[in-house]
C-alpha positions as CSV (number, residue, x, y, z in Angstrom):
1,X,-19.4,-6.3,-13.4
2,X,-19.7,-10.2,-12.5
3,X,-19.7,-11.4,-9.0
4,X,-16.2,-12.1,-9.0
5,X,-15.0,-8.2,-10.3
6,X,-17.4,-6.9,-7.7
7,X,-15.7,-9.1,-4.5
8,X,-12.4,-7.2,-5.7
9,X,-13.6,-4.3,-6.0
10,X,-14.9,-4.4,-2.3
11,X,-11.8,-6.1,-0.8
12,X,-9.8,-3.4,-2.8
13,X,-11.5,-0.5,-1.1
14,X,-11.3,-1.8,2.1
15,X,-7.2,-2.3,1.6
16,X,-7.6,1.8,0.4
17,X,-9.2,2.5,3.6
18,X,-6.7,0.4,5.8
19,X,-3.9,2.2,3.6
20,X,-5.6,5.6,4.1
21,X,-3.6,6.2,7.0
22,X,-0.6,5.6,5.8
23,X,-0.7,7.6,2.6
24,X,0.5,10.5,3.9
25,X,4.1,9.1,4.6
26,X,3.8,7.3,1.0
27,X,3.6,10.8,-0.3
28,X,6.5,12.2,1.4
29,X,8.6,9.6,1.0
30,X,8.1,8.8,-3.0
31,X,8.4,12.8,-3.1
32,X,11.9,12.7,-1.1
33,X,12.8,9.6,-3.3
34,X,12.1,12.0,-6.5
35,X,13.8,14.6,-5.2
36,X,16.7,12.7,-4.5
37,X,16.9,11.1,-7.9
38,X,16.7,14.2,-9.7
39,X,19.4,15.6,-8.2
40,X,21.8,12.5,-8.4
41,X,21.0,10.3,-11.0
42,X,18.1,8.2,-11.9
43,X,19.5,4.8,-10.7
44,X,19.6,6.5,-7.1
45,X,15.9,7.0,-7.8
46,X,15.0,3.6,-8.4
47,X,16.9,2.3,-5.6
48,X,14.9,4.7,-3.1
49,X,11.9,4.3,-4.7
50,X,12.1,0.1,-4.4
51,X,13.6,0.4,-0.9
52,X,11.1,3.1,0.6
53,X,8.3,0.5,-1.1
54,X,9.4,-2.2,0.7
55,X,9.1,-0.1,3.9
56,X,5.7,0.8,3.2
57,X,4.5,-2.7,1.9
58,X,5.2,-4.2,5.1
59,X,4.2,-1.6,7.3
60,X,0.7,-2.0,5.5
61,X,0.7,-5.5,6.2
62,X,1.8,-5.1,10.1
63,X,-1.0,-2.6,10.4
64,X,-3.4,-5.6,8.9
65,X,-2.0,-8.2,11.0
66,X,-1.8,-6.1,13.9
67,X,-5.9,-5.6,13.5
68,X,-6.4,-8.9,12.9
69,X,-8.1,-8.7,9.5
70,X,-8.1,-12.2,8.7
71,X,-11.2,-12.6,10.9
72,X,-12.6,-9.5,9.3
73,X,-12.2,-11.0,5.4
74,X,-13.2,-14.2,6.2
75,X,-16.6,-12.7,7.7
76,X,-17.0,-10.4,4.4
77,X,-19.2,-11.9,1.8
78,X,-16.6,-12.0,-0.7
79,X,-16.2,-15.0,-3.7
């Protein structure tokens, strides 16, 4: 890996680890969102799926806001 692959991979696990607590819910609610699509129909699934996503993308970026992690990369030795 070059020194640019290797700064992602870094700032990539620390997202997993910020995510980590979340992941849970993600589970559940893709699981639900299956559920739900296999009993209706699988436009119903797509429309949960993309929704509950949206949900869970900006909770993951309140929880990053709300611990101020823009200090935290910016200290992080990453290209």
């Amino acid at each position: 890996m070059n020194i640019s692959a290797k700064s992602i991979y870094k700032s990539l696990i620390l997202d997993y680890h910020v995510f980590k607590v979340l992941l849970s819910s993600v589970a559940i609610t893709l699981l639900v969102a299956t559920i739900i699509g296999v009993v209706t129909q699988p436009g119903t699934l797509i429309m949960v799926a993309l929704t509950s996503s949206a949900f869970m993308l900006s909770a993951f970026f309140a929880l990053t806001e709300k611990s101020n992690f823009s200090k935290l990369y910016g200290t992080l030795p990453l290209n």
